[in-house]
N, C-alpha and C positions, 0 to 999 in steps of 0.2 A: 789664749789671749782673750781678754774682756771684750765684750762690744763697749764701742765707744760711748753709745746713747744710754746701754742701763749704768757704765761705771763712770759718768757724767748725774745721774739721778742718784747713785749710791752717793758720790763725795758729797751733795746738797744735801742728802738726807744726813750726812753725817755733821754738815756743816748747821744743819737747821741745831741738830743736838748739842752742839757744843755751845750755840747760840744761847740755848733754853740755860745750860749749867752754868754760859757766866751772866745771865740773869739773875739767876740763885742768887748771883755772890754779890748783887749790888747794892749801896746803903739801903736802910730806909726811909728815901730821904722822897719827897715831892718831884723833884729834875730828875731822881734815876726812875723813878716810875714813869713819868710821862714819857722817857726816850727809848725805856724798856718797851714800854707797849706799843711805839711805832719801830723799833728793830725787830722784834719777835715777827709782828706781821709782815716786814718787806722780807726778812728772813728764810723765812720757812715759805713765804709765796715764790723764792728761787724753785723750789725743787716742786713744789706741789703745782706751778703751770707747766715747766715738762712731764710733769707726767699728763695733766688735762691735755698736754698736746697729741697726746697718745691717742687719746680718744674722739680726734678731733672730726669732724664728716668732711673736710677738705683740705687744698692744700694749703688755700689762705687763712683759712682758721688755726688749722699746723704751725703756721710762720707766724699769725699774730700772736698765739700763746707762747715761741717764744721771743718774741719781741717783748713782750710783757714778763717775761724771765730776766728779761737782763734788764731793763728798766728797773725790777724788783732789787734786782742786782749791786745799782749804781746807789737807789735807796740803802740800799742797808751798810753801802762802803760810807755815807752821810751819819747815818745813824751812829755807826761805831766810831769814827772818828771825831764827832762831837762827843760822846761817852769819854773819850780818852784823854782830849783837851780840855773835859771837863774834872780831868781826874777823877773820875766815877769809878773807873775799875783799872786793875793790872794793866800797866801800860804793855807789858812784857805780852799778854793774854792778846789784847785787842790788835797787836801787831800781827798775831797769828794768824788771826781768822780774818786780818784784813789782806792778808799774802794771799790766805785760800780765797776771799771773795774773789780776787782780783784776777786770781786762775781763771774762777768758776765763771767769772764777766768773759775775760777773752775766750774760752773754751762755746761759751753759747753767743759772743758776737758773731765768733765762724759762721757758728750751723747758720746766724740770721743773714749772713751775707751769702751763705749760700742759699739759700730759700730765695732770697731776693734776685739773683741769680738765675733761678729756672723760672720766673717769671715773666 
C-alpha cells in the first residue's frame, strides 16, 4: 500500500499535468489567457508546497506550507470554474479536474487540521 503523503503529491503532480493539457486546448482568445495564467500558477502551487513542506526546518513551517496548499487548492477550484462558465473549455474536462481538485482540498484540509491539532 502507498504512503499517504507521496500518493497525495503523486495525484497533484498528476493533477498539475492535466492542468498544463487543458491549457493547450484553450482559445486564443485575451480571457483564456489571463485565467490560464492564474490557473497554471494556483495549480501546480498545489503540489509544489507539499513537497516545500518536505523540506521544512519546523513544524510550523510543515503546517504553513500546507495551509498554503489548500489555499492554492480553493484558488484553482475558482479559476476552473470561471473557465467553464465562461465556456472557455470542455465543460465535460473542467468537471474532472474540478472532482479531483476537490478530493485533493479535503485530502490536505485533513493533514491541516491535524497539524493544527498537535499544536
Amino acid at each position: 500500500m502507498k504512503n499517504y503523503k507521496s500518493d497525495l503529491k503523486e495525484r497533484c503532480y498528476k493533477f498539475s499535468l492535466a492542468v498544463i493539457s487543458l491549457l493547450d486546448t484553450l482559445p486564443n482568445k485575451r480571457s483564456a489567457w489571463a485565467i490560464a495564467d492564474q490557473l497554471v500558477r494556483a495549480a501546480t502551487s498545489v503540489g509544489a508546497n507539499l513537497v516545500e513542506a518536505g523540506a521544512s526546518s519546523s513544524r510550523l513551517e510543515y503546517k504553513k506550507f500546507y495551509e498554503i496548499s489548500l489555499k492554492s487548492a480553493n484558488e484553482t477550484k475558482y479559476w476552473l470554474a470561471l473557465l467553464k462558465d465562461a465556456n472557455l473549455a470542455e465543460s465535460v474536462t473542467i468537471s474532472s479536474l474540478l472532482g479531483e481538485v476537490e478530493e485533493l482540498s479535503r485530502m490536505i484540509a485533513v493533514g491541516v487540521m491535524r497539524l493544527k491539532n498537535k499544536f
